[in-house]
C-alpha positions, -999 to +999 in steps of 0.1 A: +433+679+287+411+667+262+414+668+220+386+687+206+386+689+169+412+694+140+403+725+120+408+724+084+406+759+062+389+754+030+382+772-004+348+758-012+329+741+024+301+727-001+327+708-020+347+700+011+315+685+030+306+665+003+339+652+001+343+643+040+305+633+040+305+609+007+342+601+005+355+596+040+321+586+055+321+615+083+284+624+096+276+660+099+279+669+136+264+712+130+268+739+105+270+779+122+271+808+096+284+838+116+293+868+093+315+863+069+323+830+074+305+794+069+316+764+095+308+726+096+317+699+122+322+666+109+325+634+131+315+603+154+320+606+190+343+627+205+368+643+182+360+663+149+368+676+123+360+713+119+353+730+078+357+768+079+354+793+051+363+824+052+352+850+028+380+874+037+413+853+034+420+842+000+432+807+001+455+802-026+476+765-015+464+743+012+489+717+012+503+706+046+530+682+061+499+671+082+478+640+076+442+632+092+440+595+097+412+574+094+404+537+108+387+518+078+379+476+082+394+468+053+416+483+030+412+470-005+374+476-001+387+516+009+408+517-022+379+504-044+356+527-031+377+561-037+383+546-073+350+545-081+344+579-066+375+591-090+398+592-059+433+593-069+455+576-043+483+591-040+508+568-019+510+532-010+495+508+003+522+503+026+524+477+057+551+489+082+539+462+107+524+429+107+491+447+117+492+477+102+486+487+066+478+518+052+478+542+022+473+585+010+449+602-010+441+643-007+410+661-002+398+684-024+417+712-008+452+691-010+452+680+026+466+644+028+442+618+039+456+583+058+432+551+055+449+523+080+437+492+086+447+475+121+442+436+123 
């Protein structure tokens, strides 16, 4: 079996691409418009990250126990980079091993984000 893609519902897919695009450094994979709805993938090789929004369903609180994780090189330089693209984190950084450090910030939608750095 293989992973595909993580889909993510969202109340405004220009806001939300800019945001994974500019923010988390994701390239654009496609876009599809079918009716009523507007859908991105996001992503380098072979997993994704899927945008959709859908006219019809009113999304009123996005926030999830999930977190997408993302590898970054090094941390500080992550945390100075959402800063100065008014990024609040939200938790951390933490380092719960010797080689692992990490912290939390949301995207615009309230979905928790995870930058770790592995040495």
């Amino acid at each position: 079996m293989e992973f595909l893609w993580t889909t993510l519902t969202v109340m405004d897919i220009e806001r939300s691409l800019k945001f994974y695009q500019e923010v988390i450094g994701l390239p654009l994979k496609g876009r599809f418009n079918p009716p009523g709805l507007q859908i991105a993938f996001l992503g380098e090789g072979e997993t994704a990250v899927e945008l959709i929004q859908d006219a019809k369903v009113p999304v009123v609180d996005l926030r999830s126990p999930i977190t997408l994780g993302f590898k970054v090189d090094q941390l500080e330089a992550a945390m100075e980079a959402l800063k100065a693209k008014v990024v609040a984190i939200e938790a951390g950084p933490y380092q719960p091993a010797p080689s692992t450090r990490f912290f939390y910030f949301r995207d615009p939608d309230g979905m928790r984000i995870q930058f770790v750095e592995r040495k």
